[in-house]
N, C-alpha and C positions, 0 to 999 in steps of 0.2 A: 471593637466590632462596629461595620458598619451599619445605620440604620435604613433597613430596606426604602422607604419611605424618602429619600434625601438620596438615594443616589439612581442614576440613568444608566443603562447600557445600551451604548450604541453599536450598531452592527452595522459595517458597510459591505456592500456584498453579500443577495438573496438567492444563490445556490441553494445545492440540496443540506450543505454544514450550514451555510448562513442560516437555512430554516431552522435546522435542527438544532444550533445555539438559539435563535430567539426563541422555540418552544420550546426548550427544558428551563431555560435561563427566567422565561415570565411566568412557566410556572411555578415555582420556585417564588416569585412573588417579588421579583425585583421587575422593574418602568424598563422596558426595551424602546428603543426611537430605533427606524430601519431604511433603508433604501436599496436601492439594485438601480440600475439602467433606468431611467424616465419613462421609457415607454412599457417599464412594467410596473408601472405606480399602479394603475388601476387593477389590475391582475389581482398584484399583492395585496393588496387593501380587502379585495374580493376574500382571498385566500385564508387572511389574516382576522376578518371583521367577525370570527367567534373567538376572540381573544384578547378581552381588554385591556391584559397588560401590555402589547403590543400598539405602539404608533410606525405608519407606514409614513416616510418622507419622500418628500421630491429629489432630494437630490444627499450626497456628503458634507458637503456644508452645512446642512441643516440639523445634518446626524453629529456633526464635530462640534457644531455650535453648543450641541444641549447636553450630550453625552459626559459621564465621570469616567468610563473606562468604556475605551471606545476597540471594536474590535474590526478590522482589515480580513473581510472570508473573502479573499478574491484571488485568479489565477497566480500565479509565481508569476509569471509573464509578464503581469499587467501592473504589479506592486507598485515599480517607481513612476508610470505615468498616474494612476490612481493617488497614491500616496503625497506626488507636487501638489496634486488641484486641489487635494482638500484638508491636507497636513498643516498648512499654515492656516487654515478656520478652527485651530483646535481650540476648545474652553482652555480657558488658564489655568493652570493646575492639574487638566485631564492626566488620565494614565492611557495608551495607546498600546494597542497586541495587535497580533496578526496571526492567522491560521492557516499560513502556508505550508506547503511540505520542505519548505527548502531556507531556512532562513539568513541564510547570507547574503541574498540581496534584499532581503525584508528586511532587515537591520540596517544594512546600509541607508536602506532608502529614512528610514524612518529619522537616523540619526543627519540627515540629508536635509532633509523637508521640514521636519516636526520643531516648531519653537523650544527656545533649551527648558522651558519651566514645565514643561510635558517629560514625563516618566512613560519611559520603556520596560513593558513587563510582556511578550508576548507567550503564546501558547500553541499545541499541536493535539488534537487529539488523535492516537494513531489506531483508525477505525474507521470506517467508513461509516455514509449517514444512517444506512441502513441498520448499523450493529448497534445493540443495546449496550452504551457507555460503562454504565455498571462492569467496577472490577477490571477494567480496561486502562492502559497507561495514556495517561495524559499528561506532556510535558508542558512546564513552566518553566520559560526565561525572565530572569531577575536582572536585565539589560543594564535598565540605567534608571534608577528606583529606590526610592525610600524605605523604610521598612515599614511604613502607613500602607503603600500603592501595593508593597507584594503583599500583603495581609489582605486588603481589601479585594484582589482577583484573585488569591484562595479562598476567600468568603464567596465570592459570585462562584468559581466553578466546583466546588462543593458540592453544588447543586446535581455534577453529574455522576457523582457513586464513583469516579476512576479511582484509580491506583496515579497518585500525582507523584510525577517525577522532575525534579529541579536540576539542571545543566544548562551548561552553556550553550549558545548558537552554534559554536564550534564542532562540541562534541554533540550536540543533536544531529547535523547535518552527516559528521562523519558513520555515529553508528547505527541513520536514516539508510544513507547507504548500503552500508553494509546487510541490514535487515529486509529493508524492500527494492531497492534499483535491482540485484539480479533476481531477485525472485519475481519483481515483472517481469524480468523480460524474457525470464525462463516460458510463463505463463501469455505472455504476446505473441513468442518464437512458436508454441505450440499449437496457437489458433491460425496463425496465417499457414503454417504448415498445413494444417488439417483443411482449410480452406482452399489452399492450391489443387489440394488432390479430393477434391470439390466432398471432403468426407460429413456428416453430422458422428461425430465419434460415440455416441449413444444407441447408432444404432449397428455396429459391429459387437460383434463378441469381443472382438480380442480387444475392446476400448470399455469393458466393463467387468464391473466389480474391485475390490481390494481398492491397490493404490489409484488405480484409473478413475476410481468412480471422483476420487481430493484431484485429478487431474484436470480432469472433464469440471468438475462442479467448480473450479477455483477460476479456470478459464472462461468460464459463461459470466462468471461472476464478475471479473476484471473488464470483458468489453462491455459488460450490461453499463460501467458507469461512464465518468465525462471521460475524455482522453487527456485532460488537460491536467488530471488528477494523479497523472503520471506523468506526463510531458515535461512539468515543471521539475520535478526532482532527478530527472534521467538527464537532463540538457542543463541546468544551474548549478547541481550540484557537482562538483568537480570532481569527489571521489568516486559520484558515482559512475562518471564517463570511461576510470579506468577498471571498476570492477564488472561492466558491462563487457567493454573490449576482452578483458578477463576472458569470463561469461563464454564470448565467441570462440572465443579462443582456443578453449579448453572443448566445445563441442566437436568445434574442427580438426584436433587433435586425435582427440578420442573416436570419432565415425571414421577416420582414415586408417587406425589399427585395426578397427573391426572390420574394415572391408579386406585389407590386408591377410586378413587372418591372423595377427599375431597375439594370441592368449598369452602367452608368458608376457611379453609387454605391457597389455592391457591388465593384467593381474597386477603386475609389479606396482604397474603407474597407482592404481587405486588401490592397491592396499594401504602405498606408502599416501596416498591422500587423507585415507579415513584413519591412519595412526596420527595422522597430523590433527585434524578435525576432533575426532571423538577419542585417542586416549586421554586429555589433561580429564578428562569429565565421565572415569572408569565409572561414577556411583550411577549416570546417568542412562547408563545400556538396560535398566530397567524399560523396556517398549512403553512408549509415549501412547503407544496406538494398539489396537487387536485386531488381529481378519476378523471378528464380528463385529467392530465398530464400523470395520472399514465395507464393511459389505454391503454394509443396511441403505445406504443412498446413491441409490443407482439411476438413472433418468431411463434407464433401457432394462429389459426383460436378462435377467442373469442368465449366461450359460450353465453348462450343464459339465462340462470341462472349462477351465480357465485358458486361455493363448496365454503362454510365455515371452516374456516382454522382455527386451535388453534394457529399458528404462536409462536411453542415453541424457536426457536434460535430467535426471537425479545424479548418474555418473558423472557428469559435465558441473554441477552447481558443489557437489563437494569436491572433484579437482581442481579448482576456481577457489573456493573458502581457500585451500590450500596451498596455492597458488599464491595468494593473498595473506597468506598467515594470519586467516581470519577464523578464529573459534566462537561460533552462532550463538553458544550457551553464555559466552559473556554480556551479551546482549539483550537476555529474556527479557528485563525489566522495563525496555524501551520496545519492545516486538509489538508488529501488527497480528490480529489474528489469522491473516491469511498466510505471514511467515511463520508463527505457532504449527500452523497444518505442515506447512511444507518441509518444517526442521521435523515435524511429525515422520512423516512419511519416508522421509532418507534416513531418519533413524531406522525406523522401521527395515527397509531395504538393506542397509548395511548390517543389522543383530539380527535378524531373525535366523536361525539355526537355517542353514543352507543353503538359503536364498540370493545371497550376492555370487554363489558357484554358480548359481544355477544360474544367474543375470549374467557373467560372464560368458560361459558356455554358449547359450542364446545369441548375444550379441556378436562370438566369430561365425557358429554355426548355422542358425538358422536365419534367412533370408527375405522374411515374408514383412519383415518393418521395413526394410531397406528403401520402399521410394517415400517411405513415411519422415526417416530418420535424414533422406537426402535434403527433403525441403524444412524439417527443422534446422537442417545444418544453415543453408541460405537465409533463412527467416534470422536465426540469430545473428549472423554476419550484417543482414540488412537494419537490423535494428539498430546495431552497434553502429554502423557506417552513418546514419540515420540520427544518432544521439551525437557521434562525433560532428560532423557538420555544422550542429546547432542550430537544425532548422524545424523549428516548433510548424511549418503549414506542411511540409513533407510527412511528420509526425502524423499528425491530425488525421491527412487524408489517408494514411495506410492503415490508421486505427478504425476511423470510422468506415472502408471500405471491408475492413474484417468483421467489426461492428452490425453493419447492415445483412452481412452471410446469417448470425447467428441471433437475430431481431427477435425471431419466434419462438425462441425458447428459454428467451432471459426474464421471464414470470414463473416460470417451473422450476429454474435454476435458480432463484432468489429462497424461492423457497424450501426448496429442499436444501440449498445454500447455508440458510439459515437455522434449519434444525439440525445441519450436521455439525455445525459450530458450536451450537450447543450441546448436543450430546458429545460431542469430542473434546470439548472446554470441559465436562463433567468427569470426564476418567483420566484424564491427563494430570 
């Protein structure tokens, strides 16, 4: 065990994670040394000057100079020009992580830049800043490391109550993919839809209650944060550019039988989806989720009747698992909690005693989603088209133009956000 007192953590990159490691990490009662951008020295120092386990620095070098386990919170994007400038100021002996979503170029870079007597241990916490760590999976990479260096960064992150999970780069990034790339962009494809057709979905009937209320709340939730917080793992990560195109794929398939009319097609297709998806995992059709769980956070006044909904991006994201020969449930142990919700919810949709008839029937017969379901259809084609390209400023600006629609109510959404994560983590 290390002695608190004798070792540093350094954190490069003062984001909303980078804060959130330096204050759980110096409470905790371990010496943080910090930096971001120079011109937000003064900011930070501001920010930071009720916490004196926290040193705010000028610059990476200053932070790599002093640091024993030095931690990289910076965009996926920016990893290898970040990681040249200040990988080779590392102390001799340091251990070096990084907390990106995507670690195959953060590996690279590091084994790139970093002098060889620097050990590779990096980490993921899969949670945004806002979520209480506690009980949440936090991955650890044992890159290229001693068994001193991995002892001592499970000693430091300890500190945050996770559920710690040890894999490779490899397989982080593969089952990163799998877990969250379609699940944004199920949740991206939904708000520029609703955006087009200039809607606030909270305040329609047929966009509230049940499963709408996890659709609406997960979507406000996702543009409330940076876009880069996604950009990176959708455009580096390589599996997840084909589960993406999947993704579109599988939307565009499925909206053109439903306009068609053809229910025996669309039955056939999704049955044999969800016999793919949810039989290996028969003990699991116990519902994740209940209409009173699902009822209780609504940002809008409940009807009084529910609209029947065809719920094409939950149909679309299990033809796609499927597709993919991907089973979600192998994955809990590495899941974010907003993939938790979402494997919630299609669970839900697919077991619930009559309700995927009823979702079927909807979707050839009744009419009234159809300009709704048109421009999800486009939003996901563009997203995917968007991610293939690899062009992180096209990203940007169509997140943050969606972003900007829905400014006014990502305080309301945080918070009811937030207790529905909780009460849903509690019966799950």
């Amino acid at each position: 065990m290390a002695r608190m007192d004798e070792i540093t953590v350094g954190i490069i990159g003062m984001g909303e994670m980078g804060k959130m490691y330096a204050r759980r990490i110096s409470a905790a009662g371990w010496k943080v040394v910090a930096c971001d951008r120079s011109s937000k020295y003064e900011e930070l120092e501001q920010e930071f000057s009720d916490s004196p386990k926290v040193q705010i620095l000028l610059d990476g070098h200053r932070v790599s100079r002093l640091g024993d386990y030095i931690i990289y919170s910076v965009e996926a994007e920016a990893i290898n020009s970040i990681v040249a400038l200040y990988g080779p100021s590392t102390k001799q002996g340091a251990v070096v992580g990084g907390q990106t979503s995507c670690k195959a170029p953060e590996l690279a870079a590091f084994e790139k830049h970093l002098p060889e007597d620097v050990d590779i241990v990096s980490c993921h916490s899969l949670h945004g800043p806002k979520v209480d760590p506690k009980g949440q999976p936090l991955v650890q990479i044992n890159h290229r490391a001693s068994p001193r260096s991995v002892g001592l960064v499970r000693q430091i992150l300890s500190c945050f109550g996770s559920k710690r999970v040890e894999i490779s780069g490899e397989e982080h990034d593969h089952i990163t993919a799998d877990t969250q790339a379609v699940t944004h962009a199920a949740f991206l494809s939904m708000g520029t839809a609703w955006c087009a057709n200039d809607q606030f979905p909270w305040e329609e009937d047929r966009y509230i209650g049940g499963i709408e209320n996890v659709k609406v709340n997960l979507m406000l939730r996702i543009y409330s944060n940076k876009w880069h917080v996604y950009a990176g793992l959708a455009i580096l990560n390589p599996w997840a550019k084909i589960q993406i195109k999947q993704y579109a794929t599988s939307v565009t398939e499925l909206f053109k039988l439903m306009l068609s009319g053809e229910r025996d097609k669309l039955e056939k297709r999704i049955k044999a989806a969800a016999s793919t998806v949810f039989a290996p995992r028969e003990r699991e059709k116990e519902l994740l989720l209940s209409d009173e769980v699902l009822d209780r956070f609504s940002l809008g006044k409940p009807p009084k009747v529910k609209k029947r909904n065809n719920h094409l991006a939950l149909l679309a994201m299990v033809d796609c698992w499927s597709e993919l020969q991907i089973v979600p449930y192998d994955h809990m142990i590495c899941s974010t909690p907003l993939f938790r919700l979402w494997l919630g919810v299609t669970q839900y949709l697919f077991h619930k005693p009559g309700l995927l008839d009823e979702v079927l029937t909807t979707a050839v017969e009744d009419h009234s989603f159809r300009r709704d379901d048109l421009e999800f259809t486009f939003a996901a084609r563009a997203w995917s088209e968007c991610v293939s390209f690899g062009d992180f400023q096209s990203y940007r600006d169509r997140f943050e133009r969606i972003q900007e629609y829905f400014q006014p109510r990502f305080p309301e959404a945080t918070r009811v956000g937030n207790e529905m994560i909780k009460v849903i983590f509690e019966t799950m």
